[in-house]
N, C-alpha and C positions, 0 to 999 in steps of 0.2 A: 020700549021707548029708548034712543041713543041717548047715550050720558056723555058727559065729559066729567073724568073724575083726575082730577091731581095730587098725588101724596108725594110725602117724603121717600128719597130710596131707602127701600126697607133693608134693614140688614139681611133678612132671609126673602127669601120670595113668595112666601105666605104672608098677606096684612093682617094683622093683632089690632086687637084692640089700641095697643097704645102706638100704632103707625099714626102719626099727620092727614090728615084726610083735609087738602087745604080751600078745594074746590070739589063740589060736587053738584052738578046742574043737569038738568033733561034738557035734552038742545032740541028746538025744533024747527023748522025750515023759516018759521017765522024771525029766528034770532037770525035769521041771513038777507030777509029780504031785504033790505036797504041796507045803505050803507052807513048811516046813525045806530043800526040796532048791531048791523054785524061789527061796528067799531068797539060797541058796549061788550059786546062778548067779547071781541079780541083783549081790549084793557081789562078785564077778571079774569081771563085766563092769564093777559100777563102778570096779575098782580098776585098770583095763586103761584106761578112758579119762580117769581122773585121771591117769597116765601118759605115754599119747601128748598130753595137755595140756601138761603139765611138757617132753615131746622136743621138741613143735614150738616150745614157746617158749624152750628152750637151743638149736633150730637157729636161728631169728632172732635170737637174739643174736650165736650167732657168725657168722653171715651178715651184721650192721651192723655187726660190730664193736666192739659194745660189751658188757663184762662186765658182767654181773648185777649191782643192788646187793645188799650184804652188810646186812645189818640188824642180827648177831647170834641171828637164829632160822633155827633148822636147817626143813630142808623137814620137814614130818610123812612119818616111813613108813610102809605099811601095817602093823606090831604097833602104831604109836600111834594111826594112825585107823582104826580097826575099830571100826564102830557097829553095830548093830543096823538091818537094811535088812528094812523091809517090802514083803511081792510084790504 
């Protein structure tokens, strides 16, 4: 069955247990056939890899050793950015 699988970049090129695994779905021609259902799959795949964005860049931080700056703005979470994704 095709998958669509999204992780963090792994440090090594073998996934571990403790790799990000942020999507993982069986895609089937059904998630294609309109354009309401392939929109849905486009926005969870986007919202799967604005995620492993966000993990690889809190693992280098705590890998240099340096914490995040604080700005006073929270990260956006998926109910505040949900836009409207054309397929």
């Amino acid at each position: 069955m095709p998958r669509i699988i999204v992780t963090a970049d792994p440090v090594s090129s073998q996934a571990s247990e403790t790799t990000p695994v942020l999507l993982d779905e069986q895609v089937r021609s059904v998630h294609l056939s309109t354009d309401h259902a392939a929109a849905q799959l486009v926005q969870r795949l986007a919202w799967a890899v604005n995620d492993a964005e966000h993990a690889e860049v809190q693992r280098a931080t705590r890998a240099n050793g340096v914490r995040p700056r604080t700005t006073g703005r929270r990260r956006t979470t998926r109910s505040n950015s949900r836009r409207a994704v054309q397929a």
